[in-house]
C-alpha positions in Angstrom: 21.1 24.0 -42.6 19.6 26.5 -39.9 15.8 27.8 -39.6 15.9 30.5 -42.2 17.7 28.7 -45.0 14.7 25.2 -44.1 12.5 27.9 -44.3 12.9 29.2 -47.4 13.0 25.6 -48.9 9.8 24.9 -47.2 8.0 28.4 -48.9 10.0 27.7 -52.6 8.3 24.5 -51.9 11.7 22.1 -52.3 10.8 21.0 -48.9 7.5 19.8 -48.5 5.1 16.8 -46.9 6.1 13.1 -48.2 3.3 10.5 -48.3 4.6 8.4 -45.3 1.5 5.7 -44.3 3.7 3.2 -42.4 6.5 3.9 -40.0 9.1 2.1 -42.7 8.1 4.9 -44.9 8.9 7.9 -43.0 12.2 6.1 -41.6 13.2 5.9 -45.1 12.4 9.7 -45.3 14.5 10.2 -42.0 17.5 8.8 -43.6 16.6 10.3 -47.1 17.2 13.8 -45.2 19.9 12.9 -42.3 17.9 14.0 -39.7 19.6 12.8 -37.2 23.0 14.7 -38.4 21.1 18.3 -38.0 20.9 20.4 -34.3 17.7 19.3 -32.5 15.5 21.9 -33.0 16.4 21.4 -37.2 15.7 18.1 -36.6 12.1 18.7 -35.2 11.6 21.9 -37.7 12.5 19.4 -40.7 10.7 16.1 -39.4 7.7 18.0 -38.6 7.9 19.5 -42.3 7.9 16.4 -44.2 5.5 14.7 -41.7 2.3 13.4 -43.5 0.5 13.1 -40.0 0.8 13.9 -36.1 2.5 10.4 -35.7 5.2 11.9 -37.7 5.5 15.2 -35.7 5.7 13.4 -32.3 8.7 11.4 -33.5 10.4 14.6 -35.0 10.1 16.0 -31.6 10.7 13.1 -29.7 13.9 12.4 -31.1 15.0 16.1 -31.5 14.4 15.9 -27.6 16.4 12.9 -26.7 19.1 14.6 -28.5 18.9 17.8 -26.0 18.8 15.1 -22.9 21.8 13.6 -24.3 24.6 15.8 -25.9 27.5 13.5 -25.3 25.7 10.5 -27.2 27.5 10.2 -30.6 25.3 11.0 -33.5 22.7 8.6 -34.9 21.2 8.6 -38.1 18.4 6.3 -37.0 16.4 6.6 -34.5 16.6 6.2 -30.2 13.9 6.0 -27.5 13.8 6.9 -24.2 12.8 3.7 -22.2 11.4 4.2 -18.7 7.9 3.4 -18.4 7.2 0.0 -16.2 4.3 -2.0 -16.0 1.7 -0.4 -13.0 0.1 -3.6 -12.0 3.1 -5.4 -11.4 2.9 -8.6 -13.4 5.8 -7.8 -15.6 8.7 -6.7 -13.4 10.5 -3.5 -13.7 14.1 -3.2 -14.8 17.4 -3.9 -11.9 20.7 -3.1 -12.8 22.8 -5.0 -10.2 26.4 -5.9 -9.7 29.7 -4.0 -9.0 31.0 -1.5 -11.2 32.9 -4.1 -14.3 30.4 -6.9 -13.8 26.8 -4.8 -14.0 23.7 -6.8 -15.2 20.0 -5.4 -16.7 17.6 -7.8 -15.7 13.6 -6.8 -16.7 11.0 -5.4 -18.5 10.2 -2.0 -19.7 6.3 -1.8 -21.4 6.8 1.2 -23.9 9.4 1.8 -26.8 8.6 4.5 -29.4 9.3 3.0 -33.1 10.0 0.0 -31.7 9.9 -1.9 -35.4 12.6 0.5 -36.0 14.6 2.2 -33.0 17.9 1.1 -33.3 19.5 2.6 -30.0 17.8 2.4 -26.5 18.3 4.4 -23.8 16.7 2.4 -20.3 16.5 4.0 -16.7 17.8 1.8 -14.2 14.7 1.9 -12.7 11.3 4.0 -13.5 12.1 7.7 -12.6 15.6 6.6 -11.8 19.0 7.3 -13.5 21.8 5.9 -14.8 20.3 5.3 -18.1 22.1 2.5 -19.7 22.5 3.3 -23.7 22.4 -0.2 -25.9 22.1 -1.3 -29.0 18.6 -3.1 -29.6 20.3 -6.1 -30.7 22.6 -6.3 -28.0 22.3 -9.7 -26.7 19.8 -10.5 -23.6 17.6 -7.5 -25.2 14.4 -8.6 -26.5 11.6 -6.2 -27.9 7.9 -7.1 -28.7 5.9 -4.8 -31.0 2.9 -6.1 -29.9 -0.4 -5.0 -31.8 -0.7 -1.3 -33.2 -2.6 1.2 -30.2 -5.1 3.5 -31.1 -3.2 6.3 -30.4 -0.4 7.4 -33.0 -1.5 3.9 -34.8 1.2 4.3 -37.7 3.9 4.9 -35.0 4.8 1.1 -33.2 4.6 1.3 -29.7 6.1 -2.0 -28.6 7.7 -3.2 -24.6 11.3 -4.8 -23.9 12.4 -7.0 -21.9 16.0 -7.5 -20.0 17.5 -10.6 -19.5 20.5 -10.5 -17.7 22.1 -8.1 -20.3 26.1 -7.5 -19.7 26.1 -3.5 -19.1 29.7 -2.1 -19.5 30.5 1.0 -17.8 30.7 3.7 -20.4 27.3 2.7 -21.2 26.1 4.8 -18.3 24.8 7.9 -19.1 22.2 10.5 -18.0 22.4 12.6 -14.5 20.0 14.3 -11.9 19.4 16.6 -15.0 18.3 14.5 -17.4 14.2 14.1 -16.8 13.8 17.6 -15.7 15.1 18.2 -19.1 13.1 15.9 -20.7 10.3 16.9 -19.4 10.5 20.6 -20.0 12.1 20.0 -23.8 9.3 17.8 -25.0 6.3 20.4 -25.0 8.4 22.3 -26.9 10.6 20.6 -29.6 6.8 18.8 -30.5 5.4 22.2 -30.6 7.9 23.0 -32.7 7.7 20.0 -35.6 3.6 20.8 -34.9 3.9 24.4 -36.2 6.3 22.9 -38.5 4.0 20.7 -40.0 1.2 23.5 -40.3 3.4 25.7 -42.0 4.3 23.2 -44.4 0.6 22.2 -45.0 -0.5 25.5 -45.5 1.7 26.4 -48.0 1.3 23.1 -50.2 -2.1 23.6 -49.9 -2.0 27.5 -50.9 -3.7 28.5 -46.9 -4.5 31.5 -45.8 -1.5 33.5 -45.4 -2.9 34.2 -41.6 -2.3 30.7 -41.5 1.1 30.5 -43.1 2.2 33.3 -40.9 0.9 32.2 -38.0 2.1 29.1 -37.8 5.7 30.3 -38.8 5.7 32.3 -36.0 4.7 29.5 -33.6 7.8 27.9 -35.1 10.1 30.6 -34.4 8.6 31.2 -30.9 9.6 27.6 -29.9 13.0 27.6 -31.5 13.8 30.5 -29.4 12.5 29.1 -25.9 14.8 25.9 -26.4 17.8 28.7 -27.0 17.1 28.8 -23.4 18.4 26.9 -20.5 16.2 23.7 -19.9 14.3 23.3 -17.4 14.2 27.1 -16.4 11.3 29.6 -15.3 11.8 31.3 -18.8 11.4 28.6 -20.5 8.3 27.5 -18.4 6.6 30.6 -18.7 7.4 31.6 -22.5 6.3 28.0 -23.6 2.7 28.9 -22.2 2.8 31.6 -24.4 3.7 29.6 -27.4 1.2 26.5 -26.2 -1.7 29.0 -26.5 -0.9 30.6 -30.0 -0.4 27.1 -31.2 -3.5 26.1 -29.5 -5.2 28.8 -31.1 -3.8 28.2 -34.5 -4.7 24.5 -34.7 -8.1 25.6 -34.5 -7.6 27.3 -37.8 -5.8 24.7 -39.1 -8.2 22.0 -38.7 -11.2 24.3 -39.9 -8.9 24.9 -43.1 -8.1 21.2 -43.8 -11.3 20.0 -43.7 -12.3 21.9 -46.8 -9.1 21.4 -48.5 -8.2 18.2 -47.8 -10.3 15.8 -46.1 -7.3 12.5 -46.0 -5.3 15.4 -43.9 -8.2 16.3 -41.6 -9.2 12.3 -40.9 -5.6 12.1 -39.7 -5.5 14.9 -38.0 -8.5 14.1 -35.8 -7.8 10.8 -35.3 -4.3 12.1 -33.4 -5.6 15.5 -31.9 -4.6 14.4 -28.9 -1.3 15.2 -30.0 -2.2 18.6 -30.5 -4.0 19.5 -26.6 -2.7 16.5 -24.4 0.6 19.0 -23.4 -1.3 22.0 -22.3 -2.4 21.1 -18.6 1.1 20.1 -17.8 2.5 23.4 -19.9 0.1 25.7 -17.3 1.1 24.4 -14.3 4.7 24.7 -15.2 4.5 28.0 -16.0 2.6 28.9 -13.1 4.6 27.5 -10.7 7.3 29.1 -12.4 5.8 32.5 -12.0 5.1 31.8 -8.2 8.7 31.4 -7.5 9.5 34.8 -9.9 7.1 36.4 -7.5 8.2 35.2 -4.2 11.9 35.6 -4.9 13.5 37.4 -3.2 15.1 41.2 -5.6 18.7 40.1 -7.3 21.2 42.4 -6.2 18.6 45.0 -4.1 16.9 46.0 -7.3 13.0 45.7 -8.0 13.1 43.1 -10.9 12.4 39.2 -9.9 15.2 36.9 -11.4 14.8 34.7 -14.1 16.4 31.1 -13.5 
């Protein structure tokens, strides 16, 4: 399936939000539609369609974006998670892979897994902010993950931490490169942005919106399906995801005036998570203004006036 043909399925209305209050729920919908089998920006476009709430649109775009940091993984119909985050104050200690290469060990603890009820696939950094990623199974032996107590953020989604102990690492389970969070950073705004504008599209048409809406948030769609057509991280991408961060911006303001009157379940949800919606668009500025001060100071390609694009 490609954009225009979900598209069409989501305006003939054969594709359209599922009822999904618990994570089990939309998992079942994720494997219901093979999302994992689709390109990533499908993926994000279709889970961000049948999503119910923004819990449902972050882990279309979150695993849509795992998939552009890690194109040599082997497909997946469940679901991954991109483990790096280690505990600040130092009372759980972060991960160490040690040993030579044939003998490596993962020793422990990462404190945030996305889905971690139902992730079935982990990829850890070595350390925080540090590749190799090692790529393992969750119920590889030595892995142990904790679900903890549902966060007020994204409640429906669990958010649970992992710990290490002394976990055999095999060499082809190394993966990831100096690439792979500058990618990650850059592709998250912007396969979320594109199951959000999903998911309004969607909404708006099963609940008969203004066609300004409809359109509108179509167009966001499109907008961010063409900027990840674009090399990742680049200055193009930087500076034409500001562009799409404002319109969606913009239209979520609509959106959330619309729901409120015609559906109030969908507008508790949605302002519960808003956070979702407006917690990208610092980081999205300075990127793209950072990118348009090296445009400017560049020197001209090849003698000519225009600045290059990188």
């Amino acid at each position: 399936m490609d954009l225009p043909a979900l598209v069409e399925q989501v305006l003939r209305g054969a594709i359209t939000p599922v009822t999904a209050p618990a994570e089990e729920d939309y998992f079942t919908v994720w494997l219901d539609h093979d999302m994992g089998a689709y390109d990533p920006v499908i993926t994000a476009a279709l889970g961000g369609a049948l999503a119910d709430r923004l819990a449902w649109v972050f882990v279309a775009g979150y695993q849509a974006t795992i998939r552009r940091c890690f194109p040599g993984l082997p497909p997946d119909r469940g679901w991954s998670s991109f483990v790096n985050t280690e505990d600040r104050s130092g009372s759980l200690p972060g991960t160490a892979l040690s040993g030579e290469p044939g003998s490596r060990r993962l020793s422990g603890w990462k404190t945030w897994v996305a889905t971690s009820d139902h992730v079935g696939r982990l990829l850890v950094s070595a350390r925080q902010g540090e590749t190799p990623f090692i790529v393992a199974p969750r119920d590889q032996p030595g892995i142990r993950i904790d679900s903890g107590t549902p966060k007020a953020y994204l409640s429906e989604m669990t958010q649970g931490r992992v710990e290490f102990v002394d976990v055999t690492v095999r060499e082809e389970q190394l993966v990831g490169d100096d690439r792979t969070f500058p990618t990650f950073r850059s592709a998250e705004s912007a396969y979320v942005r594109a199951a959000l504008n999903a998911f309004m599209f969607a909404q708006s048409c099963r609940l008969g919106g203004p066609p300004a809406l409809t359109g509108g948030a179509l167009a966001g769609l499109f907008s961010a399906a063409a900027i990840l057509q674009l090399p990742l991280p680049s200055d193009a991408a930087a500076v034409a995801m500001l562009g799409c961060d404002v319109h969606t911006q913009s239209l979520a303001g609509e959106f959330e005036s619309f729901i409120q009157q015609a559906d109030a379940g969908l507008h508790t949800r949605w302002m519960k998570d808003r956070r979702l919606v407006v917690g990208a668009a610092q980081g999205i500025a300075t990127r793209a203004e950072a990118a348009l001060t090296r445009i400017v100071q560049a020197p001209p390609a090849g003698g000519g006036e225009g600045k290059p694009w990188s």
